[in-house]
C-alpha positions in Angstrom: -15.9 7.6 -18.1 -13.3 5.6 -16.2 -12.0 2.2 -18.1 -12.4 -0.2 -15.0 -11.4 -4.5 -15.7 -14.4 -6.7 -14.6 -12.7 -9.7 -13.8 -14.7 -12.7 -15.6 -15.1 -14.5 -12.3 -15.9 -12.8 -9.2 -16.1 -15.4 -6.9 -15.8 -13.5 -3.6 -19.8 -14.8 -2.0 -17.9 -18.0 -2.0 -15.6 -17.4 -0.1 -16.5 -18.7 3.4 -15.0 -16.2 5.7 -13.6 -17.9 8.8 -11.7 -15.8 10.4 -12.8 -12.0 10.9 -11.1 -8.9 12.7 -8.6 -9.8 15.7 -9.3 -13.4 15.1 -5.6 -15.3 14.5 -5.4 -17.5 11.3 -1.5 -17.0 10.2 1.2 -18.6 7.9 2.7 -21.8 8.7 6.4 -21.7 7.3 8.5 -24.9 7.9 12.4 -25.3 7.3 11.1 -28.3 5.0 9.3 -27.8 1.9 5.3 -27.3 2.7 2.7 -28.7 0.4 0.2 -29.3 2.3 -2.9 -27.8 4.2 -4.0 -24.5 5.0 -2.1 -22.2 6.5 -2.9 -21.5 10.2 -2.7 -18.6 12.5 -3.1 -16.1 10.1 -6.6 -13.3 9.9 -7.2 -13.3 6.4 -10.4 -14.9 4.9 -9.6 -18.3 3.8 -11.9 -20.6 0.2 -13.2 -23.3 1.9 -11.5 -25.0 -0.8 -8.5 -24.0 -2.8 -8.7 -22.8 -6.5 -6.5 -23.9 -9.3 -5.5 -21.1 -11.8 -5.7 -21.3 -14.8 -2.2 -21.1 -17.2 -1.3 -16.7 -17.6 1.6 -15.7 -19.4 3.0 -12.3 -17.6 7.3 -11.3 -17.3 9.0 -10.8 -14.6 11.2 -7.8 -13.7 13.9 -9.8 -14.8 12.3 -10.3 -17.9 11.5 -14.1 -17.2 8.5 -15.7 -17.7 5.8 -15.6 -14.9 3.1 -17.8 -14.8 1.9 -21.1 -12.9 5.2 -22.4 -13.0 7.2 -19.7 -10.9 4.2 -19.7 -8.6 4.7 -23.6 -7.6 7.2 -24.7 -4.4 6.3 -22.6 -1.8 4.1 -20.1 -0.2 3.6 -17.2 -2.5 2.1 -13.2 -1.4 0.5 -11.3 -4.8 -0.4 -7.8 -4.6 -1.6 -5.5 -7.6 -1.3 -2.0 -7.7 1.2 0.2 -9.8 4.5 2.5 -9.6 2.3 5.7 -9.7 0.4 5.1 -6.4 1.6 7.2 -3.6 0.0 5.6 -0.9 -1.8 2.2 -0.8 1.2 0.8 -2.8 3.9 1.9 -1.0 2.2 1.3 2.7 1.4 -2.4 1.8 4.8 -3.4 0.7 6.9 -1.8 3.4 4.0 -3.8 5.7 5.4 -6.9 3.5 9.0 -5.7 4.2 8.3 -5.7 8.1 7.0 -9.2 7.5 10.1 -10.3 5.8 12.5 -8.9 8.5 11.0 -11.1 11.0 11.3 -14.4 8.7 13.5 -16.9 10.2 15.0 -17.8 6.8 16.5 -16.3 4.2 15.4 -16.1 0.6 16.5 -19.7 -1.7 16.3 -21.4 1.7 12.8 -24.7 1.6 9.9 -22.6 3.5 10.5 -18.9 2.6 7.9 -17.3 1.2 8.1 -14.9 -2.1 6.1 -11.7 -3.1 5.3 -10.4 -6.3 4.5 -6.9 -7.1 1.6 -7.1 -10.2 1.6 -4.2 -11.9 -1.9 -3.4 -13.3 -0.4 -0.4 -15.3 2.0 -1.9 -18.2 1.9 1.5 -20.1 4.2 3.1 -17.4 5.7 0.6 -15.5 8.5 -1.0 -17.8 10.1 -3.7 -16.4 13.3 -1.7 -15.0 10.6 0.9 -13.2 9.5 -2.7 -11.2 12.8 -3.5 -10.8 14.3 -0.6 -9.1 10.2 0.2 -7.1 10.3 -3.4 -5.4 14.0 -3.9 -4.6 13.5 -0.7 -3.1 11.5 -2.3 -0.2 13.3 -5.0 -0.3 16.0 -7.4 -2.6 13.9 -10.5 -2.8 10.7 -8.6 -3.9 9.7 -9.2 -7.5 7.9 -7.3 -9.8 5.7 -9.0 -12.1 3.5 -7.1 -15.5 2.9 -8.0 -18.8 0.0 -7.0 -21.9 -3.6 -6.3 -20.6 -5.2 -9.3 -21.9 -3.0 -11.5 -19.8 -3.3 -9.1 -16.0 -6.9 -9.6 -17.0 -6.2 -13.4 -17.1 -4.7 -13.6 -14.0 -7.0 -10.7 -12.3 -10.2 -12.3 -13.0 -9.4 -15.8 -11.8 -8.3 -14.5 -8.1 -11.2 -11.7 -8.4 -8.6 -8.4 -8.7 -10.8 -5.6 -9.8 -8.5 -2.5 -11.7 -9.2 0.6 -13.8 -8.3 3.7 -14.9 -9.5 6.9 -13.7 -10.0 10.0 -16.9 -7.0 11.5 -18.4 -6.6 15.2 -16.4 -4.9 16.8 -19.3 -3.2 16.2 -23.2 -1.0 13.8 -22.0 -1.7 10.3 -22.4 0.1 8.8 -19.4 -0.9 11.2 -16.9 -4.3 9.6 -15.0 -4.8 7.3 -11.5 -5.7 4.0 -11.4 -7.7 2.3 -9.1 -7.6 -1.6 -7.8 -8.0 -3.8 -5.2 -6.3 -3.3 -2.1 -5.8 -7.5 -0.6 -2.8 -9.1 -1.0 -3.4 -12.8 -2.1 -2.2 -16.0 -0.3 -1.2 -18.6 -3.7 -0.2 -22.4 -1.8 2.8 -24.2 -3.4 0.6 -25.8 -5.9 -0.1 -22.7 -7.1 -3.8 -22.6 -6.0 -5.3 -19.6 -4.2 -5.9 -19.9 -0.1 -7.0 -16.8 1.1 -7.4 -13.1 0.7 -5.7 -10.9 3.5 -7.4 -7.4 3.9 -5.8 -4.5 3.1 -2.4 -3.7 5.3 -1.8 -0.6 6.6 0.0 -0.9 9.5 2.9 -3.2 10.4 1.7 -6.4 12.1 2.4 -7.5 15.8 4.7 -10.9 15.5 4.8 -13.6 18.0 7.4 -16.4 16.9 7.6 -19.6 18.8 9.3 -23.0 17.7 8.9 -26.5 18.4 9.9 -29.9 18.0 7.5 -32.5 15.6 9.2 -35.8 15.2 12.9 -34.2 15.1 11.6 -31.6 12.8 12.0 -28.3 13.8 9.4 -25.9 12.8 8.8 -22.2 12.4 5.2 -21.0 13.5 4.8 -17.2 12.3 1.7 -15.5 13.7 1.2 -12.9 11.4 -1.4 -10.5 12.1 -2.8 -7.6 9.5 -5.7 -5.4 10.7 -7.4 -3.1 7.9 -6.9 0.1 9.6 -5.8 3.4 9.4 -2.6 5.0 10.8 -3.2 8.2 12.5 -0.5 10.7 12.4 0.3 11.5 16.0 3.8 11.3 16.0 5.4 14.0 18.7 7.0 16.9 16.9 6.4 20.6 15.9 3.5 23.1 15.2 3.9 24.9 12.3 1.2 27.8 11.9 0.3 29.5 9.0 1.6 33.6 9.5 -1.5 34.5 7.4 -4.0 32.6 9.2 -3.1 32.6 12.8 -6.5 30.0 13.3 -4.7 26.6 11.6 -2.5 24.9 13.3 -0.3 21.9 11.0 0.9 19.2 13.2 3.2 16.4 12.4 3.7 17.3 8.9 5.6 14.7 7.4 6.3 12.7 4.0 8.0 9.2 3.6 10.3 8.5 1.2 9.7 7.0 -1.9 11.4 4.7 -4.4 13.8 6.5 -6.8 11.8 5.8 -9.6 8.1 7.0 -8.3 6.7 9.9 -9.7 4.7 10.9 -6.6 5.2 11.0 -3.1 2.8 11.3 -0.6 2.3 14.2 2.7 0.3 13.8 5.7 0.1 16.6 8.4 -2.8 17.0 11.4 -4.6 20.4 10.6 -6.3 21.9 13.3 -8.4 25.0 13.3 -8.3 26.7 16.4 -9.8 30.0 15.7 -14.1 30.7 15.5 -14.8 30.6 11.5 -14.7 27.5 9.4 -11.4 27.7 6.9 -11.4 26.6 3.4 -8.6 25.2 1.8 -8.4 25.6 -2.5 -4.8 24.4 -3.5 -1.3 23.6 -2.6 2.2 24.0 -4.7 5.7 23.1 -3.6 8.6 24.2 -5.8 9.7 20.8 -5.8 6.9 19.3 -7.4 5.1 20.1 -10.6 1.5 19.9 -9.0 0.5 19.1 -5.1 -3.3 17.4 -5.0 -5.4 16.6 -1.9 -7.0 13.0 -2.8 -9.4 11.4 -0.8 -9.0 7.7 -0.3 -12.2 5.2 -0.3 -12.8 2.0 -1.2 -15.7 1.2 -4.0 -17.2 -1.8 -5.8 -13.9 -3.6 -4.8 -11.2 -1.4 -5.5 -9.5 1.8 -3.6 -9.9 5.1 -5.4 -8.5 8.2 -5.3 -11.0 11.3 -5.4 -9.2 14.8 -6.2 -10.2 17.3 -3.5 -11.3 20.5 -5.5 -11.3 22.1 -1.4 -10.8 21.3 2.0 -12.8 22.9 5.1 -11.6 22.5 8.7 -14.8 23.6 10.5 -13.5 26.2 13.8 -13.0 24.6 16.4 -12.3 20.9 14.3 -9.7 19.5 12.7 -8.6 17.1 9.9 -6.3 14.9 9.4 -3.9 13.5 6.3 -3.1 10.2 7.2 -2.3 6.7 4.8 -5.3 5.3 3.6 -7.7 8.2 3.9 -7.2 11.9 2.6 -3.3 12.6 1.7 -1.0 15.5 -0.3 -0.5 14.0 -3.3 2.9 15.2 -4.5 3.4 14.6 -8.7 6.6 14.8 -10.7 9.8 15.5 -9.1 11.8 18.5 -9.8 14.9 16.6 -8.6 15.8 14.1 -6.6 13.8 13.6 -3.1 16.1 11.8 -0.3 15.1 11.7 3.6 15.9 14.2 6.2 15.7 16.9 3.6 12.4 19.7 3.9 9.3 20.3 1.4 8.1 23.8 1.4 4.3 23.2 0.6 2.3 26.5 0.5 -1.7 25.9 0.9 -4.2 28.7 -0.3 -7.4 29.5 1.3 -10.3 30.8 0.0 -9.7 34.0 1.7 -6.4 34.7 0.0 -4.3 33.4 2.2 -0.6 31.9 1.8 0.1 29.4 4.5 3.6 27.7 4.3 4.3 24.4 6.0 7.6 22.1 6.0 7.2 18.6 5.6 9.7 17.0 6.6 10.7 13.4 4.4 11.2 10.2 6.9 11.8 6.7 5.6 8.9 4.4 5.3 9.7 2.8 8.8 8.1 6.2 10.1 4.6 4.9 9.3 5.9 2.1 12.0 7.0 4.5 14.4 3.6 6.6 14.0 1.5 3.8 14.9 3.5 2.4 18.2 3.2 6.5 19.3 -0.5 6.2 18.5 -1.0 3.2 20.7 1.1 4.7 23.0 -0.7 7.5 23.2 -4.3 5.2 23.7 -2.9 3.6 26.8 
């Protein structure tokens, strides 16, 4: 049976949601130091009034302290997930890196926000493996974990639900986790504002300034839609020589931190021919073990759900995209850098071999992927 963390407090029906998809609410980021109301502009869904936390006693990936005091002076982003996710994770903190590029200030300077990267799973994520995973995305990220008792201090005062899927095998530090998927607006008195749904895609920015009694002031609309990227992005067909039928389009993988032990694969499979095609398994020489994991969200948190198979019906097909079913690629052989190629081979239940290159892109392809999309819509 999975071990899932029930925060103490779920306080989510009291939550008054004012602001649902494609309305605007936003972050208000001044050049002067911001205490004050709610932040505007921004869709997220926003406590009618603020809530205090609580003291939590967590390190940082400096090995610092991290509680109420580091979260105290300006605008803060919290997200929870771990090093080990090859999908959610990764997606919602290059979103976060998008948002950070289009900041008008730097990092130090009165108004600039700060993200921190909670780890949910201490027992692999040392402080060096935060270290090197968020300054990946970015230098000014921060990487936050600490002993169970105290995530669970912190998790069930902002309503974070976590927990660990079954071990697959002997060893003990092989298994998935599951958790929320929001990102968490904390105000510079370290009291929580509002819960932004799940990022997927990077946000559409519109940045305007004005003049308020000889003050100038930075207005960042930020928007973040919970949706899906769909992976349309123009390139090659690659079909399977023993199974004339499928068709792989667009397969691709981005990169991942140095230090992650997975790495995810999307691809478009379509099946062109007049019986239904079952796939059983994947392998790639590069990899210990390729999965197909199914992503969905459930009692609060996003789970992954291992594919024994995967039927495209004739005449359908199905796609691997962020946020939904992905290749799940596990332990490294070597070192994984962009612009190289992944030979994944999927079986069928028929026997077949049918060999696909994936080819690795940075993160910014997800970006890319979407504009294409919308592109392609209008």
């Amino acid at each position: 049976m999975s071990d899932t963390r029930i925060p103490k407090f779920v306080s989510y029906p009291l939550i008054a949601l004012v602001a649902i998809a494609a309305v605007w609410l936003g972050v208000w980021l001044s050049l002067q130091e911001q205490r004050g109301g709610i932040p505007d502009n921004m869709e997220a869904t926003v406590l009618p009034e603020a809530r205090q936390l609580q003291p939590f006693a967590l390190r940082d990936h400096h090995g610092q302290p991290f509680g109420l005091a580091q979260l105290e002076g300006r605008w803060s982003f919290l997200f929870f997930g771990y090093t080990n996710c090859p999908d959610i994770c990764p997606a919602t903190l290059h979103t976060m890196k998008s948002v950070w590029q289009k900041l008008p200030t730097e990092p130090g300077e009165p108004g600039h926000p700060r993200l921190f990267f909670v780890s949910v799973d201490p027992d692999r994520d040392s402080l060096d493996t935060l270290r090197q995973y968020v300054t990946y995305f970015d230098p000014s990220f921060v990487g936050v974990t600490g002993k169970l008792d105290e995530i669970d201090n912190l998790t069930g005062q902002l309503g974070v639900l976590y927990g660990y899927d079954e071990k697959k095998n002997d060893n003990p530090l092989d298994y998935n986790v599951n958790h929320s998927g929001q990102v968490l607006l904390i105000d510079p008195q370290g009291r929580l504002r509002a819960v932004l749904p799940r990022p997927m895609i990077p946000p559409p920015w519109r940045v305007t300034t004005r003049s308020l009694q000889t003050i100038t002031e930075i207005k960042i609309m930020l928007r973040v839609r919970q949706l899906l990227l769909f992976g349309l992005l123009a390139g090659f067909v690659v079909t399977g020589s023993a199974n004339e039928s499928l068709q792989f389009d667009n397969a691709w993988s981005p990169e991942a931190p140095p230090v992650a032990p997975v790495m995810a694969g999307y691809v478009r499979i379509s099946n062109d021919g007049s019986e239904d095609v079952t796939l059983t398994g994947a392998r790639c020489p590069d990899f210990a073990r390729v999965e197909i994991h199914d992503m969905v969200e459930r009692d609060g948190m996003m789970r992954m759900i291992e594919q024994e198979s995967l039927t495209i019906e004739a005449g359908e097909q199905v796609e691997l995209k962020p946020g939904s079913l992905h290749m799940m690629l596990i332990k490294p052989r070597r070192t994984i850098k962009r612009g190289e190629t992944l030979e994944v081979t999927f079986e069928t239940a028929s026997g077949d071999s049918i060999p696909v290159s994936f080819e690795v892109k940075p993160q910014s392809a997800r970006d890319q992927q979407h504009d294409q999309h919308q592109h392609h819509h209008h």
